[in-house]
N, C-alpha and C positions, 0 to 999 in steps of 0.2 A: 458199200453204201452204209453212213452210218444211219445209227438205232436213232427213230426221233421220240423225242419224249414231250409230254403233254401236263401242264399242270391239273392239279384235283380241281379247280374252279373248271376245267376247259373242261373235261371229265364231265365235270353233272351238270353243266350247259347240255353238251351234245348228249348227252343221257338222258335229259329233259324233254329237247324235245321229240321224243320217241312217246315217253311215256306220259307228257302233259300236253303235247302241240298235236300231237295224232301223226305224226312222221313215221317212216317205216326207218328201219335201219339204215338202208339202202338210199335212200332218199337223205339222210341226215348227214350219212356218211360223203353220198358226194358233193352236197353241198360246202360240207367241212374240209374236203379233200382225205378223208381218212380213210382208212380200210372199213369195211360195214362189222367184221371180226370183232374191233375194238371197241364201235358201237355196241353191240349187242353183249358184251362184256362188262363195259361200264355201266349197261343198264341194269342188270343183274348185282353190279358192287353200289349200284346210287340207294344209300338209306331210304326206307320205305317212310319210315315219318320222318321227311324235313319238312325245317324249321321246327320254331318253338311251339311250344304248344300253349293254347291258349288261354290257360290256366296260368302261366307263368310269367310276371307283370316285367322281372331284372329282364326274363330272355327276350320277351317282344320289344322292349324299352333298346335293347344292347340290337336287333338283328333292325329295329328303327334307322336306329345312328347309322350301321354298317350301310344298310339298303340307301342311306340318304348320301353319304360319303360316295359310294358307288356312283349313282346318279349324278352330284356333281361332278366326279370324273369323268365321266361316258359325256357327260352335256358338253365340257371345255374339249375335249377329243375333239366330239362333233363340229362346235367351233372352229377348230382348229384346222379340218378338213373339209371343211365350207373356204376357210379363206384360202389356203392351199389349193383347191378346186379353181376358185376365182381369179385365183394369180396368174395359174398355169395355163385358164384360158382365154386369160389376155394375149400368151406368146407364141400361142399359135398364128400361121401365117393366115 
């Protein structure tokens, strides 16, 4: 069976919500389909101060743009799978 591997974004999502949403390992993991192992691994490697810090005008100006780019993708995805949704349940019998 191969090794599956996980990007650093996917990483401190599910690392997150352990440590910010109140999730247990356990919980986070099956949600995600992942080992709870990996969970509790990545929470331990997620930086204790993310983001910028609030002192620093470039970093919140630069993690703005990133978080607003992000959202418009995530928004068109969504779009995207609203119309697909509504397609697919027209051809049902």
């Amino acid at each position: 069976m191969a090794r599956r591997t996980y990007t650093q974004e996917f990483k401190e999502s599910a690392a997150r919500l352990v440590t910010e949403q109140g999730y247990t390992a356990a919980q986070a993991a099956r949600s995600l389909g992942v080992d709870p192992a990996s969970i509790r691994a990545w929470v331990r490697e997620l930086p204790q101060a993310s983001g910028p810090t609030s002192d620093d005008p470039a970093a919140l100006k630069a993690e703005n743009a990133r978080l607003r780019e992000e959202n418009r993708r995530l928004t068109l995805e969504r779009e995207i799978l609203k119309k697909a949704t509504a397609f697919f349940a027209k051809e049902l019998p």
